[in-house]
C-alpha positions in Angstrom: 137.1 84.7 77.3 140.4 83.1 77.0 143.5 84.2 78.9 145.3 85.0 76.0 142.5 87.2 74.6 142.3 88.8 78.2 146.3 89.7 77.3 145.8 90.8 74.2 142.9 93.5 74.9 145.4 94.3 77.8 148.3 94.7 76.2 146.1 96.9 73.9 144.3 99.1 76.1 148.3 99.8 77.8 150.3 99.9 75.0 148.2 101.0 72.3 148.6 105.0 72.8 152.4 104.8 73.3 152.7 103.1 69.8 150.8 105.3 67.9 153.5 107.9 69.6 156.0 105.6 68.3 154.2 105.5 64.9 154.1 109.4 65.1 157.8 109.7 65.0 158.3 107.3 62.5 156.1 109.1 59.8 155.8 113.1 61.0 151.6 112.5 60.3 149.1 112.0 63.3 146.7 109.7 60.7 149.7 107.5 59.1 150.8 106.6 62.8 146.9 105.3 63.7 147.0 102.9 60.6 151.0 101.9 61.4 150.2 101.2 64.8 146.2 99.3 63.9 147.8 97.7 61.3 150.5 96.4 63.9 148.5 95.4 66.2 146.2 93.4 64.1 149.7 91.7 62.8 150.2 91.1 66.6 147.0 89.8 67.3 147.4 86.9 64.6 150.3 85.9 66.4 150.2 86.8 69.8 150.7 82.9 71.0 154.1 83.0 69.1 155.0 86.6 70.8 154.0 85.7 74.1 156.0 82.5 74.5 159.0 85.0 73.4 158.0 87.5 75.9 158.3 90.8 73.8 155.0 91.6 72.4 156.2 96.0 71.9 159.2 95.0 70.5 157.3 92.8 67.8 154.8 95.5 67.3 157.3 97.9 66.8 159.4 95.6 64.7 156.4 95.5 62.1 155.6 99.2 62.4 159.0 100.1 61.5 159.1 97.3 58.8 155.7 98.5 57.6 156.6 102.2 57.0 159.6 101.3 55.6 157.7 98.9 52.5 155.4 102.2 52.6 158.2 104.6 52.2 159.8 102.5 49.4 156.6 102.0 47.5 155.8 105.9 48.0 159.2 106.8 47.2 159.3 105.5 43.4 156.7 108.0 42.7 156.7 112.0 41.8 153.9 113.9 42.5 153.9 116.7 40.5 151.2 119.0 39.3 151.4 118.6 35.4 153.2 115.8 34.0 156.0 116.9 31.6 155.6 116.9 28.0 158.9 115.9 26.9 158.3 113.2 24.6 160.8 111.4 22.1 160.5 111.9 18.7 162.7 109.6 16.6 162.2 110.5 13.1 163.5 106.8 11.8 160.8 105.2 13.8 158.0 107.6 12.9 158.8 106.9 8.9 159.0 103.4 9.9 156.2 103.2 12.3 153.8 105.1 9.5 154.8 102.7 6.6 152.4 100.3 6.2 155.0 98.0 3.7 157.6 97.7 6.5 154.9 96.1 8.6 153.3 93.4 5.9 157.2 92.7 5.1 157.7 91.6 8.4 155.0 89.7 8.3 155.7 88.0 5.3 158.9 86.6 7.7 159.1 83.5 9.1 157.9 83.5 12.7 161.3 83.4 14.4 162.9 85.6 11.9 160.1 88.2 12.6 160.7 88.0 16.5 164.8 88.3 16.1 164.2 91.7 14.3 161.2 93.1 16.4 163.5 92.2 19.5 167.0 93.6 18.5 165.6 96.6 16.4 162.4 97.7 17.8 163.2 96.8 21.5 166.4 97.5 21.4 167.4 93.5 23.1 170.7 92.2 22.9 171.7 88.7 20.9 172.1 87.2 24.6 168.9 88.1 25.9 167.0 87.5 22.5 168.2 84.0 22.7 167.0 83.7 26.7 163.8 84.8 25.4 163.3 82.5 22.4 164.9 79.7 24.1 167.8 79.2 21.0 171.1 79.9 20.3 173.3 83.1 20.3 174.6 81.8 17.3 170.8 81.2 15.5 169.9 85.1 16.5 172.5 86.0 14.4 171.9 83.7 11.6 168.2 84.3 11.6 168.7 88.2 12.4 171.1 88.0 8.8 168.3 86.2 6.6 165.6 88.1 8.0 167.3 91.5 6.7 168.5 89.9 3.2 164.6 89.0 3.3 163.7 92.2 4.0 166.3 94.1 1.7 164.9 92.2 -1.4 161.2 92.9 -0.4 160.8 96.0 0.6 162.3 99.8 0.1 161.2 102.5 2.5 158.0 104.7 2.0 160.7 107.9 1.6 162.9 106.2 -0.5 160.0 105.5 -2.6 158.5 108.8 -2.9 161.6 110.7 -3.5 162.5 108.3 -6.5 160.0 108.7 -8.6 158.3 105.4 -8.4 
């Protein structure tokens, strides 16, 4: 067995019960602080040649635990638990009529390509000229122009499914 294996399982067998203490009073939960301070120490062991020649191999492993359950604490943090999720949903009563009319959609279509994406981007996801432009790779200027021949297209093409049915046609 090497020395610096020797150290390691040393270090281990001394050290090991104080920093799952450690890891105890970082997260309030007896089983969180045995995987903080095994996930540590297996961090330390892949680098133990680096730690020893800086003489602090604790202060590492407790670096790394504290780092550790703070990326767990962040991650966990974004999240709500809860029971039932709500059922608040959005109802936009434009976008369902538009959604359910079959004639918007093959109008678009008939579109050229870019004209198509302009209008999906500023009116169905709600994108502004500057970021429509990032995301084509063109001009603010073009979004505009295309955005303005699109709708003419559009206007001339097509007349909603309730302006339709509540005209007679």
């Amino acid at each position: 067995m090497k020395d610096a294996d020797k150290a390691f399982e040393d270090f281990v067998r001394a050290r090991s019960a104080a920093l799952v203490r450690y890891g105890y009073v970082l997260t309030g939960n007896p089983h969180d602080a045995a995987d903080l301070a095994q996930e540590a120490l297996a961090r330390l062991g892949s680098a133990w040649s680096r730690v020893l020649r800086k003489d602090d191999p604790e202060g590492y492993a407790r670096t790394t635990m504290a780092r550790l359950h703070i990326s767990r604490w962040r991650r966990l943090r974004r999240e709500r638990l809860v029971g039932e999720p709500p059922d608040r949903g959005y109802a936009d009563p434009g976008l369902d009529r538009a959604e359910g009319d079959a004639g918007l959609w093959r109008a678009l279509d008939a579109l050229p390509r870019r004209q198509r994406a302009v209008l999906v981007l500023r009116y169905y996801e709600h994108r502004t000229d500057e970021e429509i432009a990032a995301l084509l790779g063109i001009a603010r200027g073009t979004v505009r122009s295309q955005a303005a021949r699109a709708l003419d297209k559009l206007r001339a093409s097509w007349a909603p499914a309730h302006t339709k049915a509540g005209s007679g046609r």
